[in-house]
N, C-alpha and C positions, 0 to 999 in steps of 0.2 A: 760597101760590101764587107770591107774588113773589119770596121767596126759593129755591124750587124751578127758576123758569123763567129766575134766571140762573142756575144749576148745569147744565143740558141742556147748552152744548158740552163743558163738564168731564168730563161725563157719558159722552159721546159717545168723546171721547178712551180716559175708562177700559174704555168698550167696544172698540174698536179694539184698544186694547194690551191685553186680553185675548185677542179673537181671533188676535191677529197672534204670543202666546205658547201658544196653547191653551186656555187654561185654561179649561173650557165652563162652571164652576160661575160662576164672575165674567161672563162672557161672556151668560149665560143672567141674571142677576140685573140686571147694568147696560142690557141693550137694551130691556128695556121704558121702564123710566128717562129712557132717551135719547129716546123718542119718536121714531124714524126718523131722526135728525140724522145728516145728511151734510156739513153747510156747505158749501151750497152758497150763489150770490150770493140766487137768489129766496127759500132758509130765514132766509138774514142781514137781507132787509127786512122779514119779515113777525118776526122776532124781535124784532130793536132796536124796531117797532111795538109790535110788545105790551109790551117793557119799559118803552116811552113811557106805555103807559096806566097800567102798572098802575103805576109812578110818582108818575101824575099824582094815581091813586086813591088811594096811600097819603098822600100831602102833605095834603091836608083834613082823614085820618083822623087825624093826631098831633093836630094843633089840635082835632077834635071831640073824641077821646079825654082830651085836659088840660081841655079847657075843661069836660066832665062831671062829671071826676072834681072840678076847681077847685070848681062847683056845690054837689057834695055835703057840702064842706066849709063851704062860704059859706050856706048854707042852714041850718046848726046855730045856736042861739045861744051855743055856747061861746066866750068870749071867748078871743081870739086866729086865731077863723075866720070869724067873722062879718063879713066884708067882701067887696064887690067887685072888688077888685084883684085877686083869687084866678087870676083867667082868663091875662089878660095874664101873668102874674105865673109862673103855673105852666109856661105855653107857651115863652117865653124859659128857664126854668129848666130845661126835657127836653130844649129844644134844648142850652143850655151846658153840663149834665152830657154828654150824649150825645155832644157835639162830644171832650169830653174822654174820652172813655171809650174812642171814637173811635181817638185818640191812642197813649192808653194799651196800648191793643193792636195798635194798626199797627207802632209803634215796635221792638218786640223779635220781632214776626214778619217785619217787613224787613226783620231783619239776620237770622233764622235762616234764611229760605225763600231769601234774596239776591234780593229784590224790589223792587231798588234802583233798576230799569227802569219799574218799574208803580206803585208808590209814591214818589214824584217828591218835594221839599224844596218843588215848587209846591202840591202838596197841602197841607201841613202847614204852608206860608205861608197859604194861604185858610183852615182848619179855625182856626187861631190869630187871625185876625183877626175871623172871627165869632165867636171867644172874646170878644174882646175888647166887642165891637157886646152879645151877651146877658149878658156880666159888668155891662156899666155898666147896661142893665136892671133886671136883679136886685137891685143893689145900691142903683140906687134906687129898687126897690120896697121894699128892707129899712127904708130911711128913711124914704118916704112912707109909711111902715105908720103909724110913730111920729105923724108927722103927725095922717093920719087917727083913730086912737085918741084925740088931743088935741082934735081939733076935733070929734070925736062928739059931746063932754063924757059920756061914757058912763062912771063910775068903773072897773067889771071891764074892760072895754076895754083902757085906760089901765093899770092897774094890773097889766094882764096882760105887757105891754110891757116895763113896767120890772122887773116880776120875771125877765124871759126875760134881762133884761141887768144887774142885780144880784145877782138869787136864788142859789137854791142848785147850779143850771145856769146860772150865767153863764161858765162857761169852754167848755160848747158853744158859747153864742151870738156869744163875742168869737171863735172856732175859726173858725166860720159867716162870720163877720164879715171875719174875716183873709182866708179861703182863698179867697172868692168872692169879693171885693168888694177887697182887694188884691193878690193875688200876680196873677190873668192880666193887672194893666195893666205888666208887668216886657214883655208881649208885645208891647209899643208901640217893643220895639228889635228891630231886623231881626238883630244876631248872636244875642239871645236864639232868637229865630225859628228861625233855622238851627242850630242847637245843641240837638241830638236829646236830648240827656242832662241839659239842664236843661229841657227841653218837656216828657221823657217826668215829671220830677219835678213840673213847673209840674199836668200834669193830674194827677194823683197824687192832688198836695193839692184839687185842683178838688172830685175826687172825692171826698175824706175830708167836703168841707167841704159840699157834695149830702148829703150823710148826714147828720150833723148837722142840715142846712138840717130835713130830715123829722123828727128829734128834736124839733129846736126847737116845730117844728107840730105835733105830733102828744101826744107825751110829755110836753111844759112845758103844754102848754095844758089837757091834760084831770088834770095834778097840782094844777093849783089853778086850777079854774073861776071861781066866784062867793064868793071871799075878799078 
């Protein structure tokens, strides 16, 4: 529904420029769609209204949504899931994939669509620095992991840890390691910032190293549980 009800002026247009060509097959598909949109000033405040709520609605739902699925994880005793950090942990990591992901697709449709008016360098200054803000999270939740595992004194705990970063998959986890936890602090320089073509690379890697991050969790943990 939120993503529907900003598409209605969109919608509205494709209707118009239907009728205004003929075309009654498009004309007749897009006016229901549009929901009576005229834009007018009284349709504009009760719109921006409702995109306010439901907004408001979706922001609690990302955090409930990580924070459950973090749960379901941390509720296992498999070692390398059995911990509280999971929440925090996971919530910072949909935002900092996400942010990047973000990126990665604004980048090459701004320059095809020429939306160099509506996707501003202000944008992709703010997206980049909350890169910055959920990378150094992450990254030290990746460390505090080590931590906590040591001070459990739990041996599969611990032992879990160091296999994810000697083992037979330690070249995801040093990947993990690099991608998330080094490369967006290059974003701490303002020409990096404004330099579209090492950004769109900087999330790239963001993204390779998000995947991995799920390997690491998921795959390393359940290949050797309680050894």
């Amino acid at each position: 529904m939120f993503f529907m009800l900003g598409l209605i002026p969109d919608l509205a247009i494709l209707r118009d420029e239907a009728v205004r060509k003929g075309n009654k097959l498009k004309a007749m598909i897009y006016a229901p769609m549009a929901l009576a949109w005229r834009g007018t000033n009284h349709q504009w405040v009760h719109y921006m209204r409702g995109y306010l709520i439901f907004a408001a609605i979706a922001t609690p739902l990302v955090f409930s949504v990580h924070s459950i699925v973090s749960w379901d994880f941390a509720m296992a005793n498999t070692p390398g899931w059995h911990t509280t950090i999971f929440p925090p942990y996971f919530v910072a990591g949909a935002i900092f994939s996400g942010l990047a992901m973000v990126i990665t697709l604004c980048i090459p449709l701004r320059k095809i669509f020429k939306l160099e008016d509506y996707i501003t360098m202000e944008n992709f200054e703010g997206m980049s620095k909350m890169i910055i803000l959920t990378s150094c999270i992450v990254f030290y939740a990746y460390l505090i992991e080590f931590f906590v595992a040591w001070y459990s004194g739990n041996k599969y705990e611990y032992d879990q840890f160091l296999y994810r970063a000697t083992g037979d998959y330690a070249f995801f986890y040093w990947t993990m390691m690099f991608c998330n936890g080094i490369v967006p602090h290059a974003l701490w320089f303002k020409k990096i910032r404004n330099n579209l073509v090492i950004l769109f690379i900087i999330s790239l890697l963001i993204n390779v190293g998000m995947r991995f991050e799920r390997f690491n969790i998921i795959v390393i943990s359940l290949s050797k549980e309680f050894e």
